[in-house]
Each structure stands twice: as C-alpha cells, then as structure tokens.
C-alpha positions in Angstrom: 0.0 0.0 0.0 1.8 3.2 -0.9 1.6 6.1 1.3 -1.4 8.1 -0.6 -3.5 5.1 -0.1 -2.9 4.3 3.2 -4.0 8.4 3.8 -0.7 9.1 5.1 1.4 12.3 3.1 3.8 11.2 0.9 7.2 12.6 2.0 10.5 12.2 0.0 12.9 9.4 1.1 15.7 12.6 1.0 14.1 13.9 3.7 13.9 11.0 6.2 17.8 10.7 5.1 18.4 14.0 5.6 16.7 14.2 9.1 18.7 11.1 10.4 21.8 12.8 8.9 22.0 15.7 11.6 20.3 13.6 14.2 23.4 11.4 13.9 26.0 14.5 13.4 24.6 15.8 16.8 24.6 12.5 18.4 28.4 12.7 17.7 29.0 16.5 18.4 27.4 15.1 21.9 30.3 12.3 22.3 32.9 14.5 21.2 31.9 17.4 23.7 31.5 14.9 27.0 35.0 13.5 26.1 36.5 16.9 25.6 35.1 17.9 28.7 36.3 15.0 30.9 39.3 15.6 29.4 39.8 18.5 30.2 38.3 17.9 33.5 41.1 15.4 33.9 43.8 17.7 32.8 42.5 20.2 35.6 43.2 17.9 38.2 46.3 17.0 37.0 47.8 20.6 37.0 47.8 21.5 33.7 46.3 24.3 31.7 42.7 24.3 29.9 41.4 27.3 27.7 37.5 27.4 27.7 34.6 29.2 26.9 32.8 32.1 29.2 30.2 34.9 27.9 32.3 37.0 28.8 35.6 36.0 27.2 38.1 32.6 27.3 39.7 31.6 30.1 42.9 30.4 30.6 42.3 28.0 33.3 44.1 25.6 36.4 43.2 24.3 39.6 42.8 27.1 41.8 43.8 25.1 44.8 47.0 23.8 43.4 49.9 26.8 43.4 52.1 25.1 40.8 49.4 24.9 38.5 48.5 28.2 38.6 51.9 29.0 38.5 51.6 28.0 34.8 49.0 30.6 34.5 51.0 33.6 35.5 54.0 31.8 32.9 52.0 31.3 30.3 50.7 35.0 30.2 53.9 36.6 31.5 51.9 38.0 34.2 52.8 39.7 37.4 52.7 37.0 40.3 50.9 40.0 42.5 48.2 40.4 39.6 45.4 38.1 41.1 43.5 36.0 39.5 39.3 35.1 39.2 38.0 31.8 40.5 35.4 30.1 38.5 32.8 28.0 40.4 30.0 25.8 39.2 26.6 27.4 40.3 26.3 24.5 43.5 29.4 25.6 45.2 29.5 26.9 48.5 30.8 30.0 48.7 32.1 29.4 52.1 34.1 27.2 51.1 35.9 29.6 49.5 35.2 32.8 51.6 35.9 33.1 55.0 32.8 35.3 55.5 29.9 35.6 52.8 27.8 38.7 53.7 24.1 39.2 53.3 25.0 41.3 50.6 27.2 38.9 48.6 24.6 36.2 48.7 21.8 38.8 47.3 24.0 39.4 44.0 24.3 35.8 43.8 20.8 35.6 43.7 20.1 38.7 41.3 23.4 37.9 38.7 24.6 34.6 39.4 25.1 32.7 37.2 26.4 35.6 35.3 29.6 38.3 34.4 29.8 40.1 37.8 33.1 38.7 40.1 32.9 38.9 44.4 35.7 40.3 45.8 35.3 38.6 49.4 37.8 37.6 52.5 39.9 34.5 51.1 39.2 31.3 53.3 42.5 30.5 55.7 42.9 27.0 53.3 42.6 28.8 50.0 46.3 29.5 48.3 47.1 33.1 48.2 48.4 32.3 44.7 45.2 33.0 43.5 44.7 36.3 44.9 48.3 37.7 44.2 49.2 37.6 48.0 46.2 39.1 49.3 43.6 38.0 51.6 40.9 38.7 49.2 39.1 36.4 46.6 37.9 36.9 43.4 35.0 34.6 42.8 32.6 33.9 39.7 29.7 31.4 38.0 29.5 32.2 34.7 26.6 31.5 32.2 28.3 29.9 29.3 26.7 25.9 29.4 30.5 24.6 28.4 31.8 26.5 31.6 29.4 25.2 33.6 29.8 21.7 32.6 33.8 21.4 32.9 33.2 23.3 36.3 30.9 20.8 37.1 32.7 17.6 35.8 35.9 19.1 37.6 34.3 19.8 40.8 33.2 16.4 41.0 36.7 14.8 40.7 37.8 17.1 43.5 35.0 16.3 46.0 32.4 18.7 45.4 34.0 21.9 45.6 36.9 22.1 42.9 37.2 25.7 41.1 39.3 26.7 38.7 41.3 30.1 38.7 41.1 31.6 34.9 42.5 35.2 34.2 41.7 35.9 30.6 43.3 33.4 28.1 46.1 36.0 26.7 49.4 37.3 26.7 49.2 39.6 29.8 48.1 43.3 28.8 46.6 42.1 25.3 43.0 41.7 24.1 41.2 39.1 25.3 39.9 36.1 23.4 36.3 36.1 22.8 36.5 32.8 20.1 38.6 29.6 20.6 41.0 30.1 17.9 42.2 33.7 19.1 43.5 31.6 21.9 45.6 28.8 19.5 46.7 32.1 18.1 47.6 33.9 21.2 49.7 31.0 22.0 51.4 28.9 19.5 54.0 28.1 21.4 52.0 26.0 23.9 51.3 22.8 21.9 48.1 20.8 22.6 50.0 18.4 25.4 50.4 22.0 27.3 47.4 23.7 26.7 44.0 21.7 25.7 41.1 24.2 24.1 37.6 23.8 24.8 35.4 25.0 22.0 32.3 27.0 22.8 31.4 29.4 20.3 31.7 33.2 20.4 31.7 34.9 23.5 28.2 36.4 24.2 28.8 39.6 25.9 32.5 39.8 24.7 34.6 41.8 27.8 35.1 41.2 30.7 32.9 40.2 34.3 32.1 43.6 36.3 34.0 43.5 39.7 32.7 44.4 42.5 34.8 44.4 46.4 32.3 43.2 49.6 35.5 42.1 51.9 35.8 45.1 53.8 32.2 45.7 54.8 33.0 44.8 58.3 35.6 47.3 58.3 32.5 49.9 57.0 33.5 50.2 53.6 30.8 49.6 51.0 30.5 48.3 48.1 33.5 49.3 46.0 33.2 49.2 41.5 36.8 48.0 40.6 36.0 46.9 37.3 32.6 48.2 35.4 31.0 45.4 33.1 27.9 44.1 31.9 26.3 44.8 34.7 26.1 48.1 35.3 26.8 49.8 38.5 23.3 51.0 38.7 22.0 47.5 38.3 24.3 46.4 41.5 22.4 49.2 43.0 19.1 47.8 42.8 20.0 45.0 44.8 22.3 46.5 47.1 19.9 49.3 47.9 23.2 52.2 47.5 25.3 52.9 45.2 29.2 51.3 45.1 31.7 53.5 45.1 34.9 54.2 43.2 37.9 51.9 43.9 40.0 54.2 46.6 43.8 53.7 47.7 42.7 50.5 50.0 41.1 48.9 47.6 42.0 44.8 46.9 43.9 44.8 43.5 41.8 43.0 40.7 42.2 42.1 37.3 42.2 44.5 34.2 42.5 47.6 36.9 45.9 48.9 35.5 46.0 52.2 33.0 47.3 50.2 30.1 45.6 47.4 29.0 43.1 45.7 26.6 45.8 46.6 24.2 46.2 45.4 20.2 50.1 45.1 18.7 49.1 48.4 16.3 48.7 51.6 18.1 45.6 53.0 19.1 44.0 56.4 19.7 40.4 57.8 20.5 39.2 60.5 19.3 36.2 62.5 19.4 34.4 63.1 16.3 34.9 66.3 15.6 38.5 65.8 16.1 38.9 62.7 13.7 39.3 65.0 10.6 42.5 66.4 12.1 44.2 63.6 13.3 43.7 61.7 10.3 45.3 64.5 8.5 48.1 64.5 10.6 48.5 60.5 10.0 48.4 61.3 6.4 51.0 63.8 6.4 53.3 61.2 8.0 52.1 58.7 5.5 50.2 56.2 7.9 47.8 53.5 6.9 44.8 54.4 9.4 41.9 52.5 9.7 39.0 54.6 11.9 35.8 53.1 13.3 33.4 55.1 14.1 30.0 55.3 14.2 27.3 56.1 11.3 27.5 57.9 9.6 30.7 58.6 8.3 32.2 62.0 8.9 34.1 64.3 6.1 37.3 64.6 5.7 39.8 66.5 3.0 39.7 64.5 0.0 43.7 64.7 -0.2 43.1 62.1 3.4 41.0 59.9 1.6 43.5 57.2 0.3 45.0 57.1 3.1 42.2 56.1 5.6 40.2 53.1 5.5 36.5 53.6 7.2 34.6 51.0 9.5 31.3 51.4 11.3 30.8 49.8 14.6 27.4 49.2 16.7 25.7 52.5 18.3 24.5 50.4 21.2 26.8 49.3 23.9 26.4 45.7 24.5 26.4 45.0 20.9 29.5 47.1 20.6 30.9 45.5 23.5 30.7 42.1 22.0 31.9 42.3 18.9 35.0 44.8 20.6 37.8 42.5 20.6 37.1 40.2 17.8 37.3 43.7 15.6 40.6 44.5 17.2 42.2 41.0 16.8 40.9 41.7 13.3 42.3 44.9 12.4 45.6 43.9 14.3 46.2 41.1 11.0 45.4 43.8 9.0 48.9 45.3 9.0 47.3 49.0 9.4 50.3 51.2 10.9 47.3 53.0 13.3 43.8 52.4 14.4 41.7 55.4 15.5 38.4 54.8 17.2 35.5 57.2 17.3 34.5 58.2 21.2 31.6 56.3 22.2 29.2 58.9 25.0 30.0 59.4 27.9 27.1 58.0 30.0 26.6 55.0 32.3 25.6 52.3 29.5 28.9 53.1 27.9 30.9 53.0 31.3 32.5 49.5 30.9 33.2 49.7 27.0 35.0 53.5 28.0 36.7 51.8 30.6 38.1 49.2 28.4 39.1 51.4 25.7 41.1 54.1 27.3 43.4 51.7 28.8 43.8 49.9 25.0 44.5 53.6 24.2 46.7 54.4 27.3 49.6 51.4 26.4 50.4 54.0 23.0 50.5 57.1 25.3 
C-alpha cells in the first residue's frame, strides 16, 4: 500500500535521510563534547592548563587550589605574580568554602546575577592559596553563564569532592586583548602545543569583555560596596539589589584584574578621538604617511579629499552591548590587518557606555 492510499502524506525518502543525517552528526558532536570535557576535567586535576569558553571572554584555566598549576598561568601569560587571578565555580558551590565570611550582601547578588559576568571580591578562606589572589587576603570569585563552563566546572568539581574551582584570568598574553573565540587563543599561544594547553570550543563569546567587579570584603571594616572593574552589569543594576550605590575603587582597595591604565591593548597603536576631532588627526597620520583605519559610528564623517586614500573607514554598533561584544574580535581583526594605526570614534559618555569606556582608554593608554 503506498503512502497516498494508506492516507498518510507522501514525504520524500531525501528527507527522512536527511533528518537522520543531523540527528546522527549531533549525536556525535554530543560524544565529542562529553570526552573533551572530561578531558579537560582530567587535565584540571592534574595541574595543567585548559582554555575554555565564558560569555564574557576565554579563560585560561588551572586548579585554583594547586599553586604550581596556577603558577603555569602567570608563565604562560607573563603575568605579574601579584596580579590576582578570578576563581570560576559551578553554580552549587559553597561559597564558604571559598570565603571566610559571605555577607548578606554577597549572597543577594548571587541571587540577582549569578550565574552571570559580575566577580565577588570577598575575604579569602585561611585554606585557600594566596596564589590565587596575588598575596592578598581577598578572593575573586565567579559562575559564569556559558553551558561549556558550567559543565567542565561541574565535571571538575566532582573529581575534586564537590567543591573544585578553577582560577582563569583571561586566556592571553598579559596586557593584550582578550579572546572572545577559541581560535584567538591557538593564536595567542602557539607556542603552547596541545600536550600543554587543551582548548575547549564554545562558540563566540556572548557579551564579549570582561565580568564587572565588585569588592564586599571590607564591609565589616564599614566600607561599601567598592566598582573596581565596570561590566555588563552596570553599577546601577548592583544598586538595585544593594539598595546604595558602590563606590569608586580608593587607595585601599583589593587589587583586581584589568585595573591597571594600560591594557586591553592590540600590537598596532591605538587612539580615540572625538568626532569632531577625527578630521585632524587623520590629516596628521596622512601627512606622516600612515595606513589608518578609523571606526566610528554612522554615519561617516568628512574629511579632505587629499586624506582619503590614506584612511580606510569602519562602522561599529551605536549600542553598547552589541558594541561590547563584537569589541575584541574587531581588534584582533584589524591587528592582522597590518594597518600602521587604528583610530576609534569616542563612544558617550554615559553609564551604558561605562565598561566599554573603561576598556578602551586603557587599550589607548599602552600608545600614550
């Protein structure tokens, strides 16, 4: 009986074939992810170094309990051993684990942003390494969003006992731009082989720089809430749940990542300028005969037509998340492009722009 006469629609064979096609090629991505992942997982416990995937950006990651391993962090990025790093914890740990004391306030933006890009600064727990925190008695602590996080966090903390994190500063050369796609990492490292460095794959990051920062471990001392490093969320949306508003990082203040003046930076030099002052500095690039590339925003402005062959123009996003998250993929981008300068357009000045600002003058400042 065909299918017509049995009343059932006739359907190509191509598309049953088709159908069980991807159903098979996602069954396999499936395998290939869980085996990555205890991998990696394994890797983690056994000291070495795993790149992997957060909305934010890509982690370079050890065992956060294990000072040798993250040893290999700081050596692998040529970072300062005073320059603490973040820990990464899957959403079920206990923060007291990890905290000598968690404050009512700590546990409310838990609640409110957890998981999500906003680090605790809290009192480091007496068996926590100081490695971690560059010396200090603080702790950086996050959960982030990104599913393949979660699920090596997961799978590691399990191998550990329950309560395994990982320490991951950004997975770069220290004082460059971050990764926001696995194979900026290969690229930021090639002399790391894949014995030395495994990378977890995970897609483009979502909201493309890095977590906000925010210091709770000297509330019993009376100090508030302290902003170290603005982010996706905003320090008006930290207000809302804290019920005041944080306060500028003062002289006191815990030392974090991505708080020094230069940083963020590409290898081609970099300068802001307002708009009406982009006319004039791309005249004076021309006179010295520099390649310039400018993105700014739409639309784009006029400038002496004797400037014109010399400058290459590129829009970017008006709206600041978007902006935000394709930032560093555009300057890895431009970077290959062998200009001799990049000049950026000013985004406003105003609290949605804050973190994107923030990260932008100190990419600007390394060229000062």
């Amino acid at each position: 009986m065909t299918a017509r006469e049995s009343g059932s629609p006739a359907k190509p064979d191509g598309l049953y074939v088709a159908a069980s096609a991807v159903a098979q090629a996602e069954a396999n991505e499936t395998v290939r992810m869980d085996a990555a992942l205890d991998a990696a997982a394994r890797r983690l416990a056994e000291g070495r170094l795993v790149a992997f995937p957060t909305e934010t950006v890509y982690g370079l990651g050890a065992d956060a309990e294990n000072p040798d391993a993250v040893a290999r962090i700081y050596a692998a990025k040529g970072r300062p051993s005073n320059h603490p790093v973040i820990v990464h914890v899957a959403p079920e740990a206990d923060l007291s684990y990890w905290a000598r004391s968690v404050p009512p306030a700590a546990r409310a933006l838990v609640q409110a942003f957890w998981p999500g890009p906003l680090t605790l600064i809290l009192p480091r727990a007496p068996g926590i390494p100081a490695a971690v925190s560059g010396g200090q008695d603080s702790i950086g602590l996050r959960c982030p969003s990104h599913p393949v996080a979660q699920a090596l966090l997961r799978r590691f903390a399990e191998l550990k006992g329950g309560q395994g994190g990982v320490a991951a500063p950004s997975a770069n050369k220290f004082g460059q731009v971050s990764p926001t796609q696995a194979e900026h990492v290969r690229n930021e490292f090639p002399e790391l082989g894949e014995d030395a460095l495994l990378v977890l794959e995970g897609g483009p990051s979502r909201v493309g720089i890095e977590s906000t920062i925010v210091d709770l471990s000297r509330l019993d001392q009376g100090v508030g809430p302290v902003l170290l490093r603005p982010g996706h969320v905003t320090a008006e949306d930290l207000a809302t749940v804290l019920g005041v508003m944080p306060s500028r990082p003062d002289q006191a203040a815990p030392r974090v990542s991505g708080s020094l003046k230069a940083h963020y930076a590409p290898r081609t030099p970099l300068s802001l300028a307002a708009r009406e002052d982009l006319p004039a500095m791309i005249e004076f690039a021309s006179r010295r005969g520099e390649r310039v590339v400018a993105v700014v925003f739409p639309p784009v402005p006029q400038v002496p037509s004797t400037d014109q062959a010399m400058v290459e123009w590129r829009l970017c996003a008006n709206e600041p998340t978007e902006y935000a998250a394709a930032l560093y993929a555009m300057l890895r981008k431009l970077d290959a492009e062998n200009h001799d300068r990049i000049i950026l357009e000013k985004p406003p000045v105003s609290p949605a722009w804050q973190a994107v600002n923030d990260r932008l003058g100190r990419a600007a400042a390394a060229f000062e």
